[in-house]
N, C-alpha and C positions, 0 to 999 in steps of 0.2 A: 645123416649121410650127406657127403658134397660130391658136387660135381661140376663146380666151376670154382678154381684153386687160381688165388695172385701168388708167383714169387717174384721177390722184391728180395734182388742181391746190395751189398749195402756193405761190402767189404773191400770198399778205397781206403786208401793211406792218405788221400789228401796231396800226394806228391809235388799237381800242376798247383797247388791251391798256394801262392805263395803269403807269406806273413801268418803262418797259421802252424801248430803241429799239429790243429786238430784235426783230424776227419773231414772232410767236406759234408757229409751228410748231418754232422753232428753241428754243423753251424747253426745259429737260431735268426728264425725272422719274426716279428712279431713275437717274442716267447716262444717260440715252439719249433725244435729242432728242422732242419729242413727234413730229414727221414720219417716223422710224424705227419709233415703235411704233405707227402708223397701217401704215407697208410691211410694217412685217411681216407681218399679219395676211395679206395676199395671199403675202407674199413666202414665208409657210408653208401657203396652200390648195392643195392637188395639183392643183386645178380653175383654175388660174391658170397660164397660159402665160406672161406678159409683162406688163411694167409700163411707163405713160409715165408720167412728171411735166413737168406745167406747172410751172418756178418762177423768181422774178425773178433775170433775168439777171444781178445784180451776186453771187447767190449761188448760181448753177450752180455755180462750183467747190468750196466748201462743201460742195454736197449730192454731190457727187466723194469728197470724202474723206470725207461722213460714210457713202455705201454701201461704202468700200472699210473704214473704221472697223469698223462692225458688219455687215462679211459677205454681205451683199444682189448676191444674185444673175439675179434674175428682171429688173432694171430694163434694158429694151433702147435707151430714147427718155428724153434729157431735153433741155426744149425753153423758148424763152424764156419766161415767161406774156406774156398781154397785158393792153390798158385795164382789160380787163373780166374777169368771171369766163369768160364766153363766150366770149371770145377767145382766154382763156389754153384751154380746151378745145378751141375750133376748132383749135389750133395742133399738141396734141397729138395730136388727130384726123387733121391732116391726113397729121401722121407719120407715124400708122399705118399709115393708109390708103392712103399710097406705098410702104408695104413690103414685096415682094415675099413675104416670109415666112408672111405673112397670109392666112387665107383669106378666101373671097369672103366665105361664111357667116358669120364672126369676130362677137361680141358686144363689148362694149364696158361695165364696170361704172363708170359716172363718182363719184366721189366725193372727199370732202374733206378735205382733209392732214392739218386739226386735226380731225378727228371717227376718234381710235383705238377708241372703245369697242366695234369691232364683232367678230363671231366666223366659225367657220367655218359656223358654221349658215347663218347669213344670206348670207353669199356663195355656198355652194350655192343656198340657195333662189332667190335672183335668178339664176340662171344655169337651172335647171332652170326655173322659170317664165316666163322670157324663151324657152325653147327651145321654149316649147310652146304658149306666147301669144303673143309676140312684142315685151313691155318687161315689164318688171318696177320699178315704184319701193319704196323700205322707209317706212315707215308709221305711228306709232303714234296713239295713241286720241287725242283732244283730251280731255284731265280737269279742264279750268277751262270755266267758259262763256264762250262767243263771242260779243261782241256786233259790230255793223255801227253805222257811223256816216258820214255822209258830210259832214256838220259838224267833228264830233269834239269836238260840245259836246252832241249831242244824241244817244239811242238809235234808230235806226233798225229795230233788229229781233235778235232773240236767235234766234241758230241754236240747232237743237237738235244738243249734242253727241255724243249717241249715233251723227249719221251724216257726223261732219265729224274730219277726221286732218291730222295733223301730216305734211306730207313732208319727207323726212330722206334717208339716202344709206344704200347704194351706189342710186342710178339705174341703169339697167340696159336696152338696147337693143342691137339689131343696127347695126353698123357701117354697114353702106351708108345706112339708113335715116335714121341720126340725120349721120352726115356730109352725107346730102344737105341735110336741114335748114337744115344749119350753112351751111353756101354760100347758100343761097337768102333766111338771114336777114343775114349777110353781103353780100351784094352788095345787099338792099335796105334797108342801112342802119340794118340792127335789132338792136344790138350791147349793148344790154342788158336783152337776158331774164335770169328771177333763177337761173333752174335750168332742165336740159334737161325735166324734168316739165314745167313753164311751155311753152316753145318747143315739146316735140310736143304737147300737148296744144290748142296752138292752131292748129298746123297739123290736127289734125283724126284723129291715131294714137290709137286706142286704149288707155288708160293702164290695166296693171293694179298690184296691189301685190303686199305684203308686209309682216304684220305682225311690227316688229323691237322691240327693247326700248327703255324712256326710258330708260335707261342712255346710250346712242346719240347723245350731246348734242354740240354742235360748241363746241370752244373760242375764245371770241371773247372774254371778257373773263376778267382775273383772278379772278374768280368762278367763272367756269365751269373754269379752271384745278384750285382747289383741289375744287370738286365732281368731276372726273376722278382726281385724285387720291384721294379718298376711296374712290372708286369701283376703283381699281387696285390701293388696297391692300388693301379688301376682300377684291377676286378671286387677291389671290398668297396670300393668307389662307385663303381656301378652296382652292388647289391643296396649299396645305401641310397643310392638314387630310387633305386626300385620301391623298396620300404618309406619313402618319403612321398613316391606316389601314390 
C-alpha cells in the first residue's frame, strides 16, 4: 500500500531549449537523461512509495526503456501528459487516485522533470510538513528586487523583498484535496493554472512552505542546463571529497 505518491510531469517539447529537438528532460549529463536524475532523487527517498509520470505520449516508450536502463523501480503510473501543465497532472492524478493500492490519506509531492537539483532533505520536509499542515510548497528567498508594473513601461510599486519568495517544487498536498481541485477546475474550464500553488491557493487552502535551496532551478533553457551542470559537478566534487576523508 502507499501513501506518499511523487508526480513527476515530464511532458516539455523543449520549445525554450534552443539547438535541440530534443525534449529538454531527455538531454543527458553524465550519461543519464536529466529526467532519470530528477526520479532518482525519489526513486532513492525511503519516504516515497510510488511514482507517476506525466509524459508526451509519442515518448512513453522511451521513458520504458530509459526506467528499465537505469534500474527505477518505484515508478507505478505512466500516463499521457496533456495541453497543459495541469492537465498533464490532472492525468496523473487521476491514476492514482483510481488505484486501489492507494490510501485514502496518500499525499501527492508534484513536481518537475527538469528541476533534479533537489535532496532528501527537502522531500522529507514537504512530506512531514504537509502531514501536519496539510500542503507544503518549496520556497526560496526572492534576492533581486521586485518590481510591479501594469504598463510594463512604467513602475508601479517595489515590493519589499524581504517578504516575497520564489515558488519552486516539490508542491506538496493530500490527494483527495488537490484531486478535487483538479476536477472542479476542470469541468469549469480552467485548464491553465501555472502550478498547483496557484490553483489551491485560489481555491482558498491554506498554503504553507518550505524553505529549499536556489540551487533548485528548473531547466528550461540552455543556460539553465549548463548552470545544473556546474551545479552537479560540484556536488560529485564534494561526495568525493567526503569518501577521500
Amino acid at each position: 500500500m502507499m501513501k506518499n505518491i511523487a508526480i513527476i510531469f515530464a511532458g516539455g517539447t523543449g520549445s525554450r531549449m534552443e539547438y535541440t529537438d530534443k525534449p529538454k528532460q531527455f538531454l543527458t549529463l553524465d550519461g543519464k537523461p536529466i529526467i532519470i536524475h530528477t526520479i532518482d532523487k525519489f526513486e532513492n527517498c525511503k519516504m516515497i512509495d510510488g511514482i507517476a509520470i506525466a509524459c508526451k505520449e509519442e515518448f512513453i516508450e522511451v521513458m520504458k526503456e530509459l526506467l528499465k536502463e537505469f534500474n527505477i523501480q518505484k515508478v507505478e503510473w505512466i500516463v499521457p501528459g496533456g495541453e497543459t501543465t495541469q492537465l498533464s497532472v490532472y492525468n496523473a492524478l487521476n491514476a492514482v487516485k483510481n488505484d486501489k493500492r492507494v490510501f485514502d490519506d496518500s499525499i501527492v509531492l508534484i513536481h518537475d522533470g527538469v528541476r533534479p537539483a533537489i535532496d532528501n532533505q527537502l522531500i522529507l520536509e514537504n512530506i512531514v510538513t504537509t502531514r501536519t499542515h496539510g500542503s507544503s510548497i518549496t520556497v526560496v528567498n526572492a534576492f533581486e528586487t521586485i518590481l510591479v508594473s501594469e504598463d510594463e513601461v512604467t513602475i508601479d510599486n517595489v515590493l519589499n523583498r524581504e517578504n516575497v519568495f520564489y515558488a519552486r517544487a516539490p508542491q506538496c498536498f493530500y490527494l483527495n484535496d488537490l484531486y478535487k481541485v483538479h476536477v472542479e477546475e476542470k469541468e469549469a474550464g480552467s485548464v491553465n493554472n501555472i502550478d498547483s500553488c496557484s490553483m489551491m491557493n485560489k481555491k482558498g487552502f491554506s498554503i504553507n512552505f518550505v524553505k529549499g535551496k536556489s540551487s533548485n532551478i528548473k531547466i528550461t533553457t540552455y543556460e539553465d542546463y549548463y548552470i545544473y551542470k556546474a551545479i552537479y559537478e560540484l556536488e560529485q566534487r564534494r561526495k568525493q571529497e567526503v569518501i577521500l576523508t
